[in-house]
Structures are given as C-alpha cells and as structure tokens.
C-alpha positions in Angstrom: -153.4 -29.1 167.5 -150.1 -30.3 166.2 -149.9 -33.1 163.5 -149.0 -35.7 165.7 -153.2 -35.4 166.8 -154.6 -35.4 163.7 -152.8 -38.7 162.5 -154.7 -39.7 165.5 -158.1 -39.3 163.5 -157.0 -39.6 159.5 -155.3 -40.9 157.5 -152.8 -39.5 155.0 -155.5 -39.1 152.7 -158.0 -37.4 154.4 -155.5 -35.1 156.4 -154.4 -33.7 152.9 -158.1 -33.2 152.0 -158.9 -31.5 155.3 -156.0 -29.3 154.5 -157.3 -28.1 150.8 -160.6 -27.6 152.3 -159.3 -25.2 155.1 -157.1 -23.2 152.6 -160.2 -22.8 150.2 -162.5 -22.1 153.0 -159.9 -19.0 153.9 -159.0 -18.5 150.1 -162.9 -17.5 149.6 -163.2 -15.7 152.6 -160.7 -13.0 151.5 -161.9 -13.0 148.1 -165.3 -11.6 150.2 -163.7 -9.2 152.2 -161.9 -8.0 148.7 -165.2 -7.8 147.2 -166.9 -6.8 150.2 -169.6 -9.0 150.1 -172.4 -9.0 152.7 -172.7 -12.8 154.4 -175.6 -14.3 154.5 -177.2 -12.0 151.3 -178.0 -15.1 149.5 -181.4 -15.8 148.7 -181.7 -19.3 147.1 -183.5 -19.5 143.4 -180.9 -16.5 143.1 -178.9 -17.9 140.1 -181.6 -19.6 138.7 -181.4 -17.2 136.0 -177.9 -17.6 135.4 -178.1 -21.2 135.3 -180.2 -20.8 132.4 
C-alpha cells in the first residue's frame, strides 16, 4: 500500500498518527523480544499493587 492509498482514507493528520502508532507498536515489540517476555502472561489486577 503506497501513500497515494492511504490519502485515499485520511487525512494528513491522521496518516501521521497511524504512522506513530505503527512505529510504537514495533518499538514495544522488540523491546519484548529484548526482554524476552512471554505474550499473553498478563493477568489483569496484576499491577494493582504497583499502582498503589
């Protein structure tokens, strides 16, 4: 999908936003592979603790 087709669907705006969200979609699934974190292995009411 070339530029050209997603002007077709958004506007300047939200093509820049899709952008950031795809390169911190891929920034935090290398950071996982780095750390070698298990998908899925969160339970929720995990941080709860954390949160204080």
């Amino acid at each position: 999908m070339g530029a050209s087709a997603v002007r077709e669907h958004y506007d300047e705006e939200q093509a820049i936003a899709l952008v950031c969200l795809v390169a911190m979609i891929n920034a935090t699934d290398r950071l996982g592979v780095i750390l070698d974190d298990q998908g899925g292995s969160y339970v929720p009411g995990d941080l709860s603790t954390v949160a204080g």
